[in-house]
N, C-alpha and C positions, 0 to 999 in steps of 0.2 A: 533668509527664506526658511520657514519650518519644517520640520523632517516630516517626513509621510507616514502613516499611521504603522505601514509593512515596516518601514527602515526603524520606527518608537519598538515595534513589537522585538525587531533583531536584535536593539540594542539591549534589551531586557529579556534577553532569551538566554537561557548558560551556553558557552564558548563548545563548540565541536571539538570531538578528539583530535588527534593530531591524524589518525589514519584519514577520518570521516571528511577533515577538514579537505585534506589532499582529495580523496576521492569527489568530492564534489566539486574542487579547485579544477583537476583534470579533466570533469565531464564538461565544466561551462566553458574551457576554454578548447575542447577539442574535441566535442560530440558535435557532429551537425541540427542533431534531436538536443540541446543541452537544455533547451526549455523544457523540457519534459520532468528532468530531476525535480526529487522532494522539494529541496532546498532547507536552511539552516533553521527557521522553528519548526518548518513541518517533522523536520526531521528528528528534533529532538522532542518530539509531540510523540511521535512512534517511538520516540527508547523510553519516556517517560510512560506511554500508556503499556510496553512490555517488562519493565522491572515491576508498573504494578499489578499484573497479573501473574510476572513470574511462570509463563507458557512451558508446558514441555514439547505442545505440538503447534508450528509457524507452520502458516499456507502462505504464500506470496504468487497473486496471480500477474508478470509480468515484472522479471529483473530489472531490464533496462542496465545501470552501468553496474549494480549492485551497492548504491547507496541507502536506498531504504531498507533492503535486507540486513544490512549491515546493524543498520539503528534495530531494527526489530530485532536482531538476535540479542540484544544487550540483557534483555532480561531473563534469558533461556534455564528454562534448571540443568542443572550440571548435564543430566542424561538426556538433556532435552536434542530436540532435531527443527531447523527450516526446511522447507521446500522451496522452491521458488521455480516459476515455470518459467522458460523466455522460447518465442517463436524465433528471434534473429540469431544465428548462432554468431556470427560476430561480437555480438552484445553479450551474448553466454561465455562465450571466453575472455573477453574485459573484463565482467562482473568474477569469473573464477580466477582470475591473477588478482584482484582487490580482495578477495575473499582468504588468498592463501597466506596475504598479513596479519591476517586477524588471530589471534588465539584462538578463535571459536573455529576455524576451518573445519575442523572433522565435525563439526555440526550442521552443516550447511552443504545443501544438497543443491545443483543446477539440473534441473531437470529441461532439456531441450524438445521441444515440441510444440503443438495445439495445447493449451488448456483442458479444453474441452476432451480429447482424449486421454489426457493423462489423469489428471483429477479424479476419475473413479477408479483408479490401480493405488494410488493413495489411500491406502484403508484406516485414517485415522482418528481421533478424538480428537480434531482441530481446538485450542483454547483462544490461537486469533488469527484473526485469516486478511490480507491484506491484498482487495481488487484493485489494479490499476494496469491495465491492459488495452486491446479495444476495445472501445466505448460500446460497441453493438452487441456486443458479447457479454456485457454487465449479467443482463435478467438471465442467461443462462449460466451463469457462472453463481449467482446469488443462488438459483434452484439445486444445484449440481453440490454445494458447500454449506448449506445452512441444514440439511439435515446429519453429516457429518460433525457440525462443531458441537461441540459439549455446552449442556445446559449452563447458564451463567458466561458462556463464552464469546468474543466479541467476533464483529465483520465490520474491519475497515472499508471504502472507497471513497477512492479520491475521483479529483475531477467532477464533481457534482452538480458544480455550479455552470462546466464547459466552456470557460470564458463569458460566462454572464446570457451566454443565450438561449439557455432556458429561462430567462425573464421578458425573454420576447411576446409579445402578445403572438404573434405568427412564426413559430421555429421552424427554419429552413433544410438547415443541417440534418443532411444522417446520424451525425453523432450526435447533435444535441439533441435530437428525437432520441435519439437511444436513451441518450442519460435521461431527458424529463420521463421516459416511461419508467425509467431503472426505480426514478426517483417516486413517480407515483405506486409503483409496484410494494417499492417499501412501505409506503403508507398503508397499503391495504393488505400485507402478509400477515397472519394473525402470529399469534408469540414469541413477539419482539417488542422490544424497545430500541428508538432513536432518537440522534439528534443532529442537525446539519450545520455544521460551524462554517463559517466563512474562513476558513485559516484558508489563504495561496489561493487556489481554484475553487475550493467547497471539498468540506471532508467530513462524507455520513459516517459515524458510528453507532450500529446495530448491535445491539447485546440480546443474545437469546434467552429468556426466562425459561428459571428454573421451574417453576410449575408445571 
């Protein structure tokens, strides 16, 4: 039987660190959310898009067990910092025991709360910013963070595609409402640039022009 296009892309994907491998081992086998994680290309998709930007400033809307923070800090400059917001404080303490392995710890910041109020005490020159939170909270989280990121600078989010139900000709869902507006919203913000990959769920990356 032929492998599936997902399992062709893992097998040609580079091998996860040994930290990254464990933390995502532990989330699929004992998060009850475990579908929710990156997973192993998206995730090396985010260390690869942050070594080549080389960030000094990480936004992450939405920890979860702190796997994709983990890849996103990979490219950090030495004095660089993450953010990451998480509303479950359970999740924020998983994600800061996986974070205190890392060498980068003193980089990496849990900030516990809403988003949406934290995010403007953030006073920084975001260089990439990574949504994946609730889905209803997209378009104000895009508004809240793109005038913050630095010219030249990316905006992650995942979940774009929502399980395929933004292709519905009639979307049901709150959330996939949410995301097709999120997604139409993009389309019509003026200076930016995009693109919507199908990796995992769908994953928009916006890059803000420098003009």
């Amino acid at each position: 039987m032929p492998i599936t296009p997902d399992e062709y892309a893992e097998l040609h994907t580079s091998p996860l660190s040994p930290l990254l491998r464990n933390v995502l081992n532990h989330t699929l086998q004992n998060h009850p959310k475990h579908h929710m994680v990156s997973g192993h290309v998206q995730g090396q998709l985010l260390q690869i898009i942050s070594l080549m930007l080389q960030p000094k400033y990480v936004l992450e809307i939405g920890t979860f067990t702190g796997f994709s923070a983990l890849c996103l800090a990979e490219g950090l400059k030495q004095d660089g910092r993450l953010y990451t917001i998480e509303v479950r404080e359970e999740d924020a303490i998983l994600a800061q025991s996986h974070f205190n392995l890392s060498p980068k710890v003193h980089q990496m910041h849990v900030c516990l709360g809403e988003a949406a109020h934290i995010i403007p005490t953030l006073p920084y020159p975001w260089d990439l910013v990574f949504i994946d939170a609730d889905k209803t909270g997209y378009c104000d989280y895009l508004d809240l963070v793109l005038p913050q990121v630095r010219p030249g600078g990316i905006i992650l989010a995942d979940n774009v595609l929502f399980h395929g139900e933004v292709l519905e000709q009639e979307i049901k869902g709150k959330n996939a409402k949410a995301i097709a507006a999120f997604n139409e919203k993009v389309r019509q913000t003026p200076g930016i640039d995009f693109t919507l990959l199908t990796v995992r769920d769908g994953l928009m990356i916006i890059r803000k022009n420098s003009k």
